[in-house]
Rosetta silent file (secondary structure, phi, psi, omega in degrees, C-alpha in Angstrom):
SEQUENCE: XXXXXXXXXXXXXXXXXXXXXXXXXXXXXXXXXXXXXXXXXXXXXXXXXXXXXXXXXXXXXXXXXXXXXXXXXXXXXXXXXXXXXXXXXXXXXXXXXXXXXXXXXXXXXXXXXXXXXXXXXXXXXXXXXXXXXXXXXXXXXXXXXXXXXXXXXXXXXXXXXXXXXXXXXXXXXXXXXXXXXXXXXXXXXXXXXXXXXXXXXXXXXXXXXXXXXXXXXXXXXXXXXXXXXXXXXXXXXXXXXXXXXXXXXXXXXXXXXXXXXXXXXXXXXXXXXXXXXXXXX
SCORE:     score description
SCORE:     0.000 S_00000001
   1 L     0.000  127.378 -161.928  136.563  142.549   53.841 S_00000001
   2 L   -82.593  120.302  157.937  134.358  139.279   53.829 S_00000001
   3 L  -128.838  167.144 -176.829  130.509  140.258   54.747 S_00000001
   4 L   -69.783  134.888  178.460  127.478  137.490   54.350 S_00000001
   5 L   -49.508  148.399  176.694  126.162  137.367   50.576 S_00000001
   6 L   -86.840  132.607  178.106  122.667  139.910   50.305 S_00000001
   7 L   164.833 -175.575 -154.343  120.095  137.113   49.668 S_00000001
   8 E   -99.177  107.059  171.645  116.758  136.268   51.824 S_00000001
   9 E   -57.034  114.841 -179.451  118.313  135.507   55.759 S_00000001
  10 L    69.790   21.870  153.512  116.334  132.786   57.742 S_00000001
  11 L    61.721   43.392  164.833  113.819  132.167   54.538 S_00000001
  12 L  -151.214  -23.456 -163.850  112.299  135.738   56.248 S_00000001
  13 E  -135.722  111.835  172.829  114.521  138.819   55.868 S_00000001
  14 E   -49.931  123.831  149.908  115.590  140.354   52.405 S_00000001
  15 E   -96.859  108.252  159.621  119.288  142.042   52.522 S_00000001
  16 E   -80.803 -150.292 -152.306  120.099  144.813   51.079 S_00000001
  17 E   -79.924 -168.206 -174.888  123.232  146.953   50.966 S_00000001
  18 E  -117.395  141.210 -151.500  125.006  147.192   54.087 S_00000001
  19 L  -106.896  -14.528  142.731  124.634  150.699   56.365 S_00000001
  20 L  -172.614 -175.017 -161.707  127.499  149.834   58.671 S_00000001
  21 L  -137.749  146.980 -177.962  129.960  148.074   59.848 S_00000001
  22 E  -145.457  166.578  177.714  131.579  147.498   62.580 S_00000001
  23 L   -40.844   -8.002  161.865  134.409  145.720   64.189 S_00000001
  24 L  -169.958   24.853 -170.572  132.983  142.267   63.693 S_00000001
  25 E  -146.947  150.759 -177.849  129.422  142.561   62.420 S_00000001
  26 E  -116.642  156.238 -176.657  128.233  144.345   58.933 S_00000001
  27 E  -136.898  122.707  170.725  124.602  146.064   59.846 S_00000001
  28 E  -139.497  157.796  178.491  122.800  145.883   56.634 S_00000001
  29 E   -66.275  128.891 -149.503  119.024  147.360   55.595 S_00000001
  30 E  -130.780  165.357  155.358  116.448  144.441   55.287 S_00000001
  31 L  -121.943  140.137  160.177  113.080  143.923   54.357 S_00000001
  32 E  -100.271  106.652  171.484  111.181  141.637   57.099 S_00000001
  33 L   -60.645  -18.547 -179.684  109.083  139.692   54.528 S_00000001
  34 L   -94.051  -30.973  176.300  106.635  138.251   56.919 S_00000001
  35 L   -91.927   28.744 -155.356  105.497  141.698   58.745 S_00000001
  36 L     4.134   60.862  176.541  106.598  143.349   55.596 S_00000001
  37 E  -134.383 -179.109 -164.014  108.405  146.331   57.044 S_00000001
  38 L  -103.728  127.207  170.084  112.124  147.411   56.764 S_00000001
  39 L  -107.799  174.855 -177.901  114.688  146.680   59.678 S_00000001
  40 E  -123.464  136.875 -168.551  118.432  146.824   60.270 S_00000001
  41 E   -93.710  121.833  131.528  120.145  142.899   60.142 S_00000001
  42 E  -108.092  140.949  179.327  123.590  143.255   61.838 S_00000001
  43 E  -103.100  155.286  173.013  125.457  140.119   61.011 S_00000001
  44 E  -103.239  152.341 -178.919  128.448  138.729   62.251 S_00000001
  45 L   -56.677  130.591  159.779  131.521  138.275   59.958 S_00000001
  46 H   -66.700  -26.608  158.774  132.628  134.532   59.351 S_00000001
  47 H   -79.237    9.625  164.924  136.000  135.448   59.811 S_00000001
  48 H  -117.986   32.571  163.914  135.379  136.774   63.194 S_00000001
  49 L  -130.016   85.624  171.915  134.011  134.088   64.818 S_00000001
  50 L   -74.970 -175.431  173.124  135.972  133.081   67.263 S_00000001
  51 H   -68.954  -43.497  170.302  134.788  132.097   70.607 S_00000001
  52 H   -44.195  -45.479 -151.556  134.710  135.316   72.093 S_00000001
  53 H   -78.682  -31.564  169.448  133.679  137.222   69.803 S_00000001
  54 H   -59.807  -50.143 -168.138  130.350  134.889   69.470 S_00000001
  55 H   -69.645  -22.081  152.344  129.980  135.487   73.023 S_00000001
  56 H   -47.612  -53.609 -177.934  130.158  139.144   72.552 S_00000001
  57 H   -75.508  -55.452 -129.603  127.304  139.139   69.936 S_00000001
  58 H   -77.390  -45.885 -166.714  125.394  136.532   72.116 S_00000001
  59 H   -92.004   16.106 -176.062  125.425  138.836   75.129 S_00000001
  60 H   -90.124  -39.587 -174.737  124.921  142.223   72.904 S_00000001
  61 H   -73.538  -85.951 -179.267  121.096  140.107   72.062 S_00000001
  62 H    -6.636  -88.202 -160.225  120.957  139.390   76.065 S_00000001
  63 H   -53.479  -43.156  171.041  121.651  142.722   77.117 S_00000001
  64 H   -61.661  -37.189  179.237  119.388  144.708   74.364 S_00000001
  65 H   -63.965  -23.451 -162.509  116.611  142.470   74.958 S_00000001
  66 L  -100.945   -6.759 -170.408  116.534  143.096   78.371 S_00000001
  67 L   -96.376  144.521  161.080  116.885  146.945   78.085 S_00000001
  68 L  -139.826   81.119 -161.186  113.846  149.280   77.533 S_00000001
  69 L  -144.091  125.625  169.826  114.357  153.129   76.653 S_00000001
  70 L   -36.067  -37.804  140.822  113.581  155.604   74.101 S_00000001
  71 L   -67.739   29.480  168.226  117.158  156.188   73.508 S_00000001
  72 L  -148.837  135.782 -166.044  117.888  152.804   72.560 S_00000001
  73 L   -72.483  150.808 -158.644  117.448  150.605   69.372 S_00000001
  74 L   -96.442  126.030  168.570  114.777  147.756   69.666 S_00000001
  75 E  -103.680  140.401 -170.686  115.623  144.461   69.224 S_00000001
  76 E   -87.045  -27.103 -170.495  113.373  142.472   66.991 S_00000001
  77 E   171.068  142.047 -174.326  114.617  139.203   66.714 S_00000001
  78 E  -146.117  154.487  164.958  117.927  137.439   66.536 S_00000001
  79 L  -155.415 -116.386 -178.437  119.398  134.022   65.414 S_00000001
  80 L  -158.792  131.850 -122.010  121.679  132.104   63.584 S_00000001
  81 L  -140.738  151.109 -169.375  122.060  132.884   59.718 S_00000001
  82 L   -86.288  152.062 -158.801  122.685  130.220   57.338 S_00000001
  83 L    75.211   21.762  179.349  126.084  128.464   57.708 S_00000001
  84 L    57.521   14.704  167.684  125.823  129.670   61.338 S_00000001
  85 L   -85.929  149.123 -129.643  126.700  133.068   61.587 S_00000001
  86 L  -130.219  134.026  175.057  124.515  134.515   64.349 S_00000001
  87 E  -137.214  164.319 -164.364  122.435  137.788   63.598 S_00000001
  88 E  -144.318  133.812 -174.550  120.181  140.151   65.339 S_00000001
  89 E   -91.679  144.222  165.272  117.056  142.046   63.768 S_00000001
  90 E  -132.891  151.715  161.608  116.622  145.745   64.907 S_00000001
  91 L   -62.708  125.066  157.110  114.576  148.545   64.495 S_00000001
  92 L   -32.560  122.428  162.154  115.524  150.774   61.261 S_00000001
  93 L  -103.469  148.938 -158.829  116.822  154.529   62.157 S_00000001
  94 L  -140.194  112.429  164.317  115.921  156.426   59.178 S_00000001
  95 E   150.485 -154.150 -161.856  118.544  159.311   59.784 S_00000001
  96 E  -152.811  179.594 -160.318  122.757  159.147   59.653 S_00000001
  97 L  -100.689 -160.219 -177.143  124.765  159.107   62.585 S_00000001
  98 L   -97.728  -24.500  146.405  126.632  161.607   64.546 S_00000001
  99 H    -0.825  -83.504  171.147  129.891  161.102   62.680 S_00000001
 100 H   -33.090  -29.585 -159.377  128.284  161.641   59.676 S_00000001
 101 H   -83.172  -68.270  175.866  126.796  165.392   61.217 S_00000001
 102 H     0.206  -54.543 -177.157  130.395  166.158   62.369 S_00000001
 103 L   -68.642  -26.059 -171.032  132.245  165.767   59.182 S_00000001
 104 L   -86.703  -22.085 -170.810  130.360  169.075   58.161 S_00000001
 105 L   127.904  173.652  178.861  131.906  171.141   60.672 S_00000001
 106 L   -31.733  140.624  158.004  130.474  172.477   64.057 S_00000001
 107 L  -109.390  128.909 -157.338  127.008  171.947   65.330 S_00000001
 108 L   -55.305  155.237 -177.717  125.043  174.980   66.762 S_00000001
 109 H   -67.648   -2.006  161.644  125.029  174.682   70.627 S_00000001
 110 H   -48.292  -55.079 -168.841  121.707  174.253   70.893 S_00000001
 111 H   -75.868  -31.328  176.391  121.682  171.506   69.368 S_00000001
 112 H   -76.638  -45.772 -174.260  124.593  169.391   70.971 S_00000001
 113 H   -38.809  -66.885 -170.860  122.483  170.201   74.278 S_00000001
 114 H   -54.883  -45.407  123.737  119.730  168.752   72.952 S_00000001
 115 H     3.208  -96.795 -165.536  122.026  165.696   71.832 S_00000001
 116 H   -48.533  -42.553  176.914  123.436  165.299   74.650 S_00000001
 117 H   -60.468  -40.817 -177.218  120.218  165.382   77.151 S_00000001
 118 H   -77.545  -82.655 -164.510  118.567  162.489   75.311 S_00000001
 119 H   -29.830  -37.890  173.241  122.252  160.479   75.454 S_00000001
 120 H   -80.868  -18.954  172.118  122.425  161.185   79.347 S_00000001
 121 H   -52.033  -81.627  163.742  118.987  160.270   79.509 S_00000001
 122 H   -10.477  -58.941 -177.922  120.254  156.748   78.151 S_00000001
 123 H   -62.460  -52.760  166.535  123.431  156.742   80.380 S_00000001
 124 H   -24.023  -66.189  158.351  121.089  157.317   83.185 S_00000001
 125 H   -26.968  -70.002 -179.542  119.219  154.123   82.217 S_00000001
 126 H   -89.730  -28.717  176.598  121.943  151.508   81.715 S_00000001
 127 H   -59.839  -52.216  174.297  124.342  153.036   84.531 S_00000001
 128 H   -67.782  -16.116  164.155  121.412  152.304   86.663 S_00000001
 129 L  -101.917   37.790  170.275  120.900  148.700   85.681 S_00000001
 130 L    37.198   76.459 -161.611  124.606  148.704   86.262 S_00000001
 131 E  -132.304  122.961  165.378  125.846  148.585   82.201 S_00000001
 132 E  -108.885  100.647  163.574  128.700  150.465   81.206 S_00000001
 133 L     2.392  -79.249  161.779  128.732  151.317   77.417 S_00000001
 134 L    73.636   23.494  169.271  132.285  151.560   77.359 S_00000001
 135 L  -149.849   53.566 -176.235  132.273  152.673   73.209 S_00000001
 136 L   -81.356  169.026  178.713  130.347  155.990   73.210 S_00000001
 137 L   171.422  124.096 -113.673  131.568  157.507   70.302 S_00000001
 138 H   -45.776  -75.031 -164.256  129.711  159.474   67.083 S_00000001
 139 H   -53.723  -17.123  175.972  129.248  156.693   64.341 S_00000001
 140 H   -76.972   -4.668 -155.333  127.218  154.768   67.586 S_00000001
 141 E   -92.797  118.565 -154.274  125.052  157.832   67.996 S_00000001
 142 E  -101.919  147.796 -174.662  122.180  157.452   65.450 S_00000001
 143 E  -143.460  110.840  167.279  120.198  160.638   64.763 S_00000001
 144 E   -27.208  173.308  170.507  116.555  160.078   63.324 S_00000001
 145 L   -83.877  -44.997 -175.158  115.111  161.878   60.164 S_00000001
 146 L   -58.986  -15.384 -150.696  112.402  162.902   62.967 S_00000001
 147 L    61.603   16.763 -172.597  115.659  164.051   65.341 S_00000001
 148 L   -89.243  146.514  179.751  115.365  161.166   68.147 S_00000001
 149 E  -120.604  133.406  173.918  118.731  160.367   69.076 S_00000001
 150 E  -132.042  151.877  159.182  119.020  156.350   70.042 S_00000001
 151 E   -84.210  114.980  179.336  122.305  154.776   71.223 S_00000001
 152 L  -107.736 -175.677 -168.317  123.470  151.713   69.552 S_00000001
 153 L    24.684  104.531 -176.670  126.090  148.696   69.737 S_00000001
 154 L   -73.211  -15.061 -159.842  126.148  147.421   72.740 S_00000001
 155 L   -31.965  -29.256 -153.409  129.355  144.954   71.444 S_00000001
 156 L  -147.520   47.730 -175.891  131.505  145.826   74.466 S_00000001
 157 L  -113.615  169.375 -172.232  129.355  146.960   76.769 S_00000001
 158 E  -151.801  123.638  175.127  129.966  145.236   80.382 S_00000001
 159 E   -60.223  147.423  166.627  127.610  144.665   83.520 S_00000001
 160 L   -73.725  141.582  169.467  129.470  146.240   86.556 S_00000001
 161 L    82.997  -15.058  175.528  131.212  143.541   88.797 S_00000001
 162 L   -61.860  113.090 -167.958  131.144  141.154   86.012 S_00000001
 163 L  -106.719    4.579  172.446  134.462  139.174   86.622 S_00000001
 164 L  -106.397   39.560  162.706  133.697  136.729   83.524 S_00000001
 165 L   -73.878 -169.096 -161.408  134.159  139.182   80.846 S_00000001
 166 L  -107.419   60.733 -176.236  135.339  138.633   77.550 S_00000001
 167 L  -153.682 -170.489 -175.581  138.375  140.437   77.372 S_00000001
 168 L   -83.528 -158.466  120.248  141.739  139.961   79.654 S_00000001
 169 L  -101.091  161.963 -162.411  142.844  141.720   82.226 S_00000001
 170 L    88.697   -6.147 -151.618  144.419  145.004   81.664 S_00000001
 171 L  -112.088  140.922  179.019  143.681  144.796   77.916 S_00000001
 172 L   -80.382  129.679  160.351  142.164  148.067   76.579 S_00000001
 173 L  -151.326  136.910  173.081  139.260  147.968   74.965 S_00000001
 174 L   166.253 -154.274 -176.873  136.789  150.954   72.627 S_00000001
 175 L   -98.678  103.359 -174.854  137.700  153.387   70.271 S_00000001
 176 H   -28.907  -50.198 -163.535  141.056  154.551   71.080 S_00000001
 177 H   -73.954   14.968 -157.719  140.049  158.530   70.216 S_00000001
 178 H  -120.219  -28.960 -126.931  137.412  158.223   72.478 S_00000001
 179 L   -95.860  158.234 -178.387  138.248  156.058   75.300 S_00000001
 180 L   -78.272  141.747  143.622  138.811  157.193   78.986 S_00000001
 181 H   -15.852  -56.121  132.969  142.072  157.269   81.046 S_00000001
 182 H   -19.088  -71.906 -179.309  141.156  154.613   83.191 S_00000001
 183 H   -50.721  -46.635  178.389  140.621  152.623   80.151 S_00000001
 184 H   -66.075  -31.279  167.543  143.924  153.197   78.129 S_00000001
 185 H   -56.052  -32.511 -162.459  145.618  152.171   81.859 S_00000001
 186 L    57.457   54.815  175.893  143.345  148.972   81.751 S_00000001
 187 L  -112.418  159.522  177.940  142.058  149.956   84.989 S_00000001
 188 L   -52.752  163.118  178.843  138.274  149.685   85.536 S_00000001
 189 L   -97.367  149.488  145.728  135.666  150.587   83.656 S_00000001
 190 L  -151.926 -134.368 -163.400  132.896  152.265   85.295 S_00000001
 191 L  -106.581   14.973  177.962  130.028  154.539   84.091 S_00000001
 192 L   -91.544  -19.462  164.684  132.195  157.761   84.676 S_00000001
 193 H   -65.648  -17.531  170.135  134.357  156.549   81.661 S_00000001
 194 H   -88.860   -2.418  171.699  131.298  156.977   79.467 S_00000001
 195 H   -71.355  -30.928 -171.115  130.971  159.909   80.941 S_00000001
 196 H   -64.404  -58.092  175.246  134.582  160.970   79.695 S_00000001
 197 H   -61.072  -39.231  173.604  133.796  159.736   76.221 S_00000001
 198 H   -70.736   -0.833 -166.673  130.466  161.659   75.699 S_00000001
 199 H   -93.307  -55.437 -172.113  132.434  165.058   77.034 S_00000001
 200 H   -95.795   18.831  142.215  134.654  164.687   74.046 S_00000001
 201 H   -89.809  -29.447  172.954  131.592  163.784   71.721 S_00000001
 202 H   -80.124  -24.089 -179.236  129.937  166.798   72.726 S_00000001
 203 H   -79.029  -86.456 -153.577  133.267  168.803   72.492 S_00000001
 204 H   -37.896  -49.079  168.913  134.013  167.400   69.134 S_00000001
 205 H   -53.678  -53.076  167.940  129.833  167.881   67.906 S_00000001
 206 L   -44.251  -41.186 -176.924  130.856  172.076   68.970 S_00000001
 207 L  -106.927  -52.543 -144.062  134.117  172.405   67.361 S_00000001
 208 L    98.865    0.550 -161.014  134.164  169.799   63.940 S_00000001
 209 L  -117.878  141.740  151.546  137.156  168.611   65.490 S_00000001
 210 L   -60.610  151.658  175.750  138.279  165.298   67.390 S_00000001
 211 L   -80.950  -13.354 -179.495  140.445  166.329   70.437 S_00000001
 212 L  -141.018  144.991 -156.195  142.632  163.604   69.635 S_00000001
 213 L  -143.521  176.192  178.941  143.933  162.754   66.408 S_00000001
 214 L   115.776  173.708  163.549  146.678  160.600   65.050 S_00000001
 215 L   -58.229  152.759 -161.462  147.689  156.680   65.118 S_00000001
 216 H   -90.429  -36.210  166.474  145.286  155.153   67.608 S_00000001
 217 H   -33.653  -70.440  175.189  148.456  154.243   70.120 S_00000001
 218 H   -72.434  -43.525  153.380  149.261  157.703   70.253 S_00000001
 219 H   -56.857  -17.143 -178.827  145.906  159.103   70.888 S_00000001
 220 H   -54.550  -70.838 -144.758  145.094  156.260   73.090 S_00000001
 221 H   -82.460  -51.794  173.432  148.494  157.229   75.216 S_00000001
 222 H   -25.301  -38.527  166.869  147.954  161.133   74.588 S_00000001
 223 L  -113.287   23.674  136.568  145.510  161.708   77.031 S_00000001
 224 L    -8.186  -57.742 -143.979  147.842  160.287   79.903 S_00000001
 225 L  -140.055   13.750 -166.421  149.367  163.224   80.153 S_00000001
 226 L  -142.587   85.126 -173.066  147.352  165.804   78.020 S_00000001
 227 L   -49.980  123.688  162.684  143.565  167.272   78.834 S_00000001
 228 L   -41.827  140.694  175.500  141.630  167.745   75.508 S_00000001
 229 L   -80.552  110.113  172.542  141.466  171.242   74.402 S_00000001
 230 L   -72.129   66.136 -145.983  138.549  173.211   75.331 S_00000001
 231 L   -87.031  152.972  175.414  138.361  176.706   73.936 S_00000001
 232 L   -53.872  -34.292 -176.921  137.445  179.141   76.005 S_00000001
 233 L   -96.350   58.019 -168.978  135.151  180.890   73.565 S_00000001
 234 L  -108.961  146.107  167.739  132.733  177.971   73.318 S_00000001
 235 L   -36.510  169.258  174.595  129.188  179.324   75.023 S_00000001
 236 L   -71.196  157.944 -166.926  128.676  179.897   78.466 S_00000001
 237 L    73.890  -63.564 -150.300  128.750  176.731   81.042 S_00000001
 238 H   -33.188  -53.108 -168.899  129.937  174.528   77.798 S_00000001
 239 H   -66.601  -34.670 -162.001  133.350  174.750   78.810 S_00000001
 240 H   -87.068   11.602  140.486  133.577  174.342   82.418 S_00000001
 241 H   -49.085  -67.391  164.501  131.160  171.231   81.757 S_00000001
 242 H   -30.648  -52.380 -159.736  133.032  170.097   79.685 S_00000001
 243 H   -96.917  -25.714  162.023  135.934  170.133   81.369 S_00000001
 244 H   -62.518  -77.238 -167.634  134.173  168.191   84.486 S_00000001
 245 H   -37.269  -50.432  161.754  133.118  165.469   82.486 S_00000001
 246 H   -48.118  -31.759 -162.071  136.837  165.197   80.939 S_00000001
 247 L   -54.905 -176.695 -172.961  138.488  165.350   84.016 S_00000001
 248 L  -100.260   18.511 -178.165  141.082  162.995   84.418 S_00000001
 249 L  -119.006   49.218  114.484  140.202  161.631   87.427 S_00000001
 250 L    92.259  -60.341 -173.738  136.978  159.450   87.392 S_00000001
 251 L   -70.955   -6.416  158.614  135.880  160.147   90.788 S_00000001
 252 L   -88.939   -9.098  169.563  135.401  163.886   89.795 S_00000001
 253 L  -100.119  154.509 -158.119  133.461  163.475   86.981 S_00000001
 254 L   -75.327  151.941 -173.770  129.733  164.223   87.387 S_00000001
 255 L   -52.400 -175.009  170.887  127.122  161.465   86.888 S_00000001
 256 L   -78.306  -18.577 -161.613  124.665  161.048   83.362 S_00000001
 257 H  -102.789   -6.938  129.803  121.602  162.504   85.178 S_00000001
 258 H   166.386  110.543  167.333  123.792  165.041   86.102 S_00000001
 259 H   -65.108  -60.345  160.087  125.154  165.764   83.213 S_00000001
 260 H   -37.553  -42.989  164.441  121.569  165.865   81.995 S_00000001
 261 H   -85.359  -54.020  140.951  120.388  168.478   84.054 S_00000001
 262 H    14.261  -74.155 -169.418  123.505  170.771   83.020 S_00000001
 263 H   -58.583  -48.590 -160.013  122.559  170.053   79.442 S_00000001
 264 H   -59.618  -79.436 -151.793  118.708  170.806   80.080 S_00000001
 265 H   -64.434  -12.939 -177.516  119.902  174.768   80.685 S_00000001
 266 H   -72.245  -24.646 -168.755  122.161  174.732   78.372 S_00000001
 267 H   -77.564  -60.039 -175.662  119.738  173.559   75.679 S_00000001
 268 L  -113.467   50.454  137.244  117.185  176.265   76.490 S_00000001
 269 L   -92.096   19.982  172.376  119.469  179.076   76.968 S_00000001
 270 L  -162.029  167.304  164.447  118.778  180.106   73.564 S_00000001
 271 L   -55.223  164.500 -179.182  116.580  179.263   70.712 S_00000001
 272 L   -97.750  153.614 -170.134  117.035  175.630   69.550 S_00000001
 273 L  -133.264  142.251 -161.889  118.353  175.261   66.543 S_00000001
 274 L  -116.958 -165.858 -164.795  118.250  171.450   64.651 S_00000001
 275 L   -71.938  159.326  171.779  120.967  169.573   62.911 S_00000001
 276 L   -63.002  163.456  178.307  121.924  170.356   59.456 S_00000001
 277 L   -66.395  110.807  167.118  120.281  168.779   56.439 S_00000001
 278 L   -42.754  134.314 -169.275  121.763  165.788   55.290 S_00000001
 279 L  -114.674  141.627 -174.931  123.728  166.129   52.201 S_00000001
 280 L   -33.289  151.205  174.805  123.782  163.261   49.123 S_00000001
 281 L    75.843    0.000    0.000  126.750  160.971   48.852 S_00000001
């Protein structure tokens, strides 16, 4: 995999290694040399720049710039990188994602509440300036050292009614284990598919488990015809939330704010409890 040589970007921002990656951009930890503090660069890959895919990064800098919420990462500055690959400065998160929390196994329910309120909080936000995510999914969910949860990559996100996007029609596009019904159909997007996808981030934060596993064709096509597994002994409310948010019918699932209010009792029906300790490696 090709990423831009670590060297000084724009004769302003040191690169160091790189902290993720994504389907057509490397995100790597910087220094900004002239305010001397540390940011996150994501760059885009020279072998991925076709025209779309520039216009994708072009309107991910549009769309962030124009957004302003606590749950979302700040953009600092963006350009064009030498030899013309086009990059965007962000604020650092000093924490690991939700991916990362996952991989240990369940997270107490407290805690996905608490998750989950600041992410509808978000949803709230861009659903109302009529922005559909349309890639919520772990590794996007960033989780502070401090515990602020911000939503990130915007790559594929799509203003409602927008009939010049960059993709076909019909043609599926997120993260297959994530992605809504509506979406695997290549039927519209609208903000109740991000609703679908955080109900099986929040199941999946509860159990350790994805709901759907496998080649991404066959989870893609799996939940056609198959509702992610809920268990029953999950706290009280979680499931039959859960199971709203999931349904498979769009028009039945409940909005982010609320979703939010849901969350709110759910969070402080017990003590809160906070994410586990990051572990080395």
């Amino acid at each position: 995999m090709t990423t831009y040589d670590p060297g000084v970007l724009a004769e302003r921002y040191t690169l160091d290694e790189v902290i993720g990656r994504g389907g057509m951009a490397d995100v790597y930890r910087a220094t900004d040399t002239v305010l001397e503090r540390d940011v996150a660069v994501k760059v885009l890959r020279t072998q991925a720049e076709s025209d779309r895919d520039l216009a994708r990064f072009r309107d991910e800098v549009m769309l962030l710039a124009s957004l302003d919420h606590p749950g979302l990462v700040t953009v600092l500055d963006a350009g064009l990188a030498d030899g013309a690959a086009p990059y965007l400065v962000m604020d650092l998160v000093e924490g690991r994602s939700l991916a990362t929390v996952c991989r240990r196994g369940p997270v107490p329910a407290t805690e996905v509440a608490r998750v989950g309120v600041m992410l509808a909080s978000v949803l709230t936000y861009v659903h109302r300036h009529a922005i559909v995510h349309r890639d919520i999914k772990p590794s996007n969910i960033l989780v502070g050292s401090d515990g602020h949860v911000r939503l990130a990559d915007f790559g594929i996100a799509r203003m409602l009614g927008d009939a010049g996007g960059h993709t076909t029609g019909g043609t599926t596009i997120g993260t297959a284990a994530y992605i809504a019904p509506e979406q695997v159909r290549g039927e519209a997007v609208t903000p109740a598919s991000d609703i679908y996808s955080l109900g099986l981030v929040l199941l999946e934060a509860l159990t350790g488990k994805r709901a759907y596993t496998g080649a991404p064709m066959r989870v893609a096509l799996a939940r056609l015809h198959t509702a992610p597994l809920i268990p029953t002994s999950l706290p009280t409310g979680w499931p039959a939330l859960l199971a709203q948010m999931t349904d498979a019918d769009p028009d039945r699932r409940p909005g982010a704010r609320e979703v939010g209010a849901a969350l709110r009792t759910l969070e402080h029906g017990s003590g809160a409890q906070r994410l586990p300790d990051a572990v080395n490696g």
